[in-house]
N, C-alpha and C positions, 0 to 999 in steps of 0.2 A: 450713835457714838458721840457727837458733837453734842447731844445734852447730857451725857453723862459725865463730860470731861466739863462742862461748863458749871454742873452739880459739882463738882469735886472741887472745884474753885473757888466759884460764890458762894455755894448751897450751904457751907460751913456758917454764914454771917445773920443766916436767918432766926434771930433771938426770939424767941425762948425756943423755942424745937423745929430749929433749921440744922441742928448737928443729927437730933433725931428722922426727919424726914430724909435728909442730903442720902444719910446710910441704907433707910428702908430703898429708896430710889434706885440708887445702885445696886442695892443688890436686885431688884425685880429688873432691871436690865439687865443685867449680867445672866441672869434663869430665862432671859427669852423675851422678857418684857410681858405685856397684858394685851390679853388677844382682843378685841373691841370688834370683832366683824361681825360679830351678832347683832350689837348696837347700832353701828353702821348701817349695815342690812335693815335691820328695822326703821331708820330712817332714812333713807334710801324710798323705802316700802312705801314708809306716811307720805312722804313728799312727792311720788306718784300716783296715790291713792285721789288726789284734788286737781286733776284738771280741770274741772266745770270753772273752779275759780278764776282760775288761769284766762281761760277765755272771756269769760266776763272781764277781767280785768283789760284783755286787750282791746275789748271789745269797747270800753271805756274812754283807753287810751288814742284810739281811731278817729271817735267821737269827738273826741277834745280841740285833738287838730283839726279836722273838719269842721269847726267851726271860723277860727279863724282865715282859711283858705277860704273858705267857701262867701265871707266878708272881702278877703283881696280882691278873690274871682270878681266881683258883684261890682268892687270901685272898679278894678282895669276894665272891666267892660262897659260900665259908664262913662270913662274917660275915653273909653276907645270909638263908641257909638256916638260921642257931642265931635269927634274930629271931621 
């Protein structure tokens, strides 16, 4: 409802064919709007379809920081071993 009353406002100023889209707008809201759950769903779909990436990528991300930690580790324990 708040983009159809926000089209009726602005959606008029959009030159050359903001008075033509503003009108198509409204009216496919006002008939129920455009059903997209198919597209949704389909992407949905894709975007589960690739775990292996997923894990690689954390697997990555683990990595990363374990390097640096495992340098802290390494000084505090030499500074801790010369006390």
């Amino acid at each position: 409802m708040a983009t159809a009353l926000l089209s009726m406002v602005v959606g008029w100023w959009g030159i050359p064919w903001g008075i033509f889209f503003t009108i198509q707008t409204l009216y496919t809201n006002c008939m129920g709007g455009k059903d997209v759950t198919s597209e949704m769903l389909n992407s949905v779909m894709a975007q589960a379809q690739k775990p292996q990436s997923d894990i690689l990528l954390w697997l990555l991300r683990i990595f990363v920081l374990l390097i640096p930690l495992s340098i802290f580790a390494a000084i505090a324990g030499a500074e801790h071993s010369s006390r």
